[in-house]
Each structure stands twice: as structure tokens, then as C-alpha cells.
N, C-alpha and C positions, 0 to 999 in steps of 0.2 A: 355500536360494536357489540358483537354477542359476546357473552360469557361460558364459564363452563357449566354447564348444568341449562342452560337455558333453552327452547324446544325455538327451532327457526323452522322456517320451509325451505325446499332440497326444490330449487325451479325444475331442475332436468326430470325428476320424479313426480311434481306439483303434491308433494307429500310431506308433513312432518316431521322430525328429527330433534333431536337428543345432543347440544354439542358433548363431546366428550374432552376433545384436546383440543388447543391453539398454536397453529405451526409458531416460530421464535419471530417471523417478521411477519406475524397477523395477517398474510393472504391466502393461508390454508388450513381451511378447518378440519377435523376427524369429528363424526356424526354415525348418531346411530339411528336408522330408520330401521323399527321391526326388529330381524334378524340380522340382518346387514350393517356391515360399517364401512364407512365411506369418507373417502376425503375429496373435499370438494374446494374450488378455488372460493374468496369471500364474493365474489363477484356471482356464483351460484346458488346464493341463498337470500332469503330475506325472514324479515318478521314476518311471523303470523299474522298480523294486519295490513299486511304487508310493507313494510319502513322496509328502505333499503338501507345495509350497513354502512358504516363510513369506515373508511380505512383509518388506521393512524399519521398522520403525517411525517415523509420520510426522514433520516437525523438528519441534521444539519452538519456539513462535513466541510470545515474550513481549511481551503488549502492555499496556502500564500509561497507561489510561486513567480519572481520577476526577473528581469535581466539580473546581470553583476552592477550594473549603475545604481539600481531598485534596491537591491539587494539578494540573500541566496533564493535558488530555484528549489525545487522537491529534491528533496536529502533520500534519493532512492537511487541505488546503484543498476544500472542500465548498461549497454555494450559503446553507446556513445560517450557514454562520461567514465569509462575505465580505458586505462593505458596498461599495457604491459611491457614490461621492459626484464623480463629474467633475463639472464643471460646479457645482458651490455654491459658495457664498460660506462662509467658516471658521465662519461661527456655528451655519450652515445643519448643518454639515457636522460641526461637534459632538456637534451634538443626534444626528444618526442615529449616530453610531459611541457617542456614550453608549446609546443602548436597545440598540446590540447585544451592548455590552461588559457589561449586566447581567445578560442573560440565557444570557453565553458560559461553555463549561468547561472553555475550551479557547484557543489564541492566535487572534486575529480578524484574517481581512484585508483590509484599506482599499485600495481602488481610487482613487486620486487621479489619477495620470496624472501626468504628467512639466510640459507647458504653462512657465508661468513659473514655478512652484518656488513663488509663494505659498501659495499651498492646502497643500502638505506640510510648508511649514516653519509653518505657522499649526497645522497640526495637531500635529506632535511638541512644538511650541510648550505648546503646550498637556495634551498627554498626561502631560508632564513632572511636572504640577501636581496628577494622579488619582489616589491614593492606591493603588489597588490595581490600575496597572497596573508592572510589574518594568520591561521595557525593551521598545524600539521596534528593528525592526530592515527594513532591506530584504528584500523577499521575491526568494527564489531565479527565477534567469531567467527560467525556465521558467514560474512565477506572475507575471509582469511586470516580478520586478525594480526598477528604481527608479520605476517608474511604480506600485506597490503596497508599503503599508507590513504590517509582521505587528507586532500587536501581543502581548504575554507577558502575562500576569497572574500577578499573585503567589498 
């Protein structure tokens, strides 16, 4: 893998070069042949003797998603795993977060809305009492917040 400062050959020009910068995931270099500055893929260039560069090997990105039997799925809120229920009435408002919590494999998030606090407290209310929900918790700001519950499943 080049460095900065170090001269490779620019295949498409069969010329040598100057790296100057290294893109942040090492497949784009910035090179100066001559006058010119150039950004070239890593795949574009080699050594002087000609070595061809090796890439860095990409991260390793551990993502443990399984059923609700396995355990929780990716904790990313999605249009499949959010419920909304503004505007219902607690019973109403039961029944849709029951069909979604049976078919979830993952934690689900309930859209309630902030209003007068009945609706969420009728719901955690109740959530309390589902066997195979673990704990309720507020969703992060950015998902609403107190105006949206995330439910866990065990």
C-alpha cells in the first residue's frame, strides 16, 4: 500500500507520480504527475517496479440479527417495525401494537405522540402485563422521543 510522499506509476498515463493524499477508505489516491493532479482509483496504479498495491482489508462489521426465539433482530427503526396509533383510543390502540408485536423479531416502535399522556400511559400500562414483552423504553430523539415508545421483546 503506497504512502504519502511516495512516487507509483499512473497505468492510464504509463507515467510516474507523486502520492500526495489517501482517500479515508484507501481506494482513491490524489497524485501529482508533472503539472497535473489526479485522482486515481488504487486499482490505477502500481509500483515503480511494478508491485501491485494491496488494498486494506475491509472492517469487519458484526451484525447479530435473529428471530424473537434467538433473540432481538437490528435495533433500526424501519416502516415494518413501527406502529402508529395517534389518535386511538387504548383498546384501539392495543389491538394494532398486538398484531405487530406477533409478527416482530425485533423491538417495535409505537408512535403515540406526546397529547395528554393518556394513550402512553394506557399502553406501557398495559405492555406490563405481555408476557413476552422484556421492557418499554423511550425512543431516542431523533425517532421521536417521548412522543414514540420502543418496545424489547424477550
Amino acid at each position: 500500500m503506497p504512502a504519502v510522499g511516495d512516487r507509483v506509476r499512473v497505468l492510464s498515463l504509463g507515467k510516474a507520480a507523486e502520492v500526495l493524499a489517501i482517500a479515508e477508505d484507501s481506494q482513491e489516491l490524489t497524485v501529482r504527475c508533472g503539472v497535473m493532479r489526479l485522482t486515481v482509483p488504487l486499482s490505477g496504479i502500481e509500483g515503480l517496479h511494478g508491485e501491485k498495491p494491496m488494498p486494506p482489508p475491509p472492517p469487519q462489521v458484526h451484525v447479530k440479527a435473529t428471530s424473537r426465539l434467538g433473540g432481538p433482530g437490528p435495533a433500526v427503526r424501519t416502516e415494518r417495525n413501527t406502529v402508529d396509533v395517534r389518535g386511538l383510543r387504548v383498546h384501539e390502540a392495543e389491538a394494532a401494537v398486538e398484531e405487530h408485536l406477533r409478527s416482530a423479531n425485533g423491538p417495535v416502535w409505537v408512535i403515540h405522540g406526546i397529547g395528554s399522556g393518556k394513550l402512553k400511559r394506557g399502553l406501557r400500562q398495559w405492555l406490563t402485563t405481555v408476557p413476552y414483552v422484556e421492557r418499554v423504553a423511550d425512543a431516542e430523539r431523533g425517532d421521536g422521543g417521548p412522543g414514540c415508545s420502543v418496545i424489547y421483546l424477550r
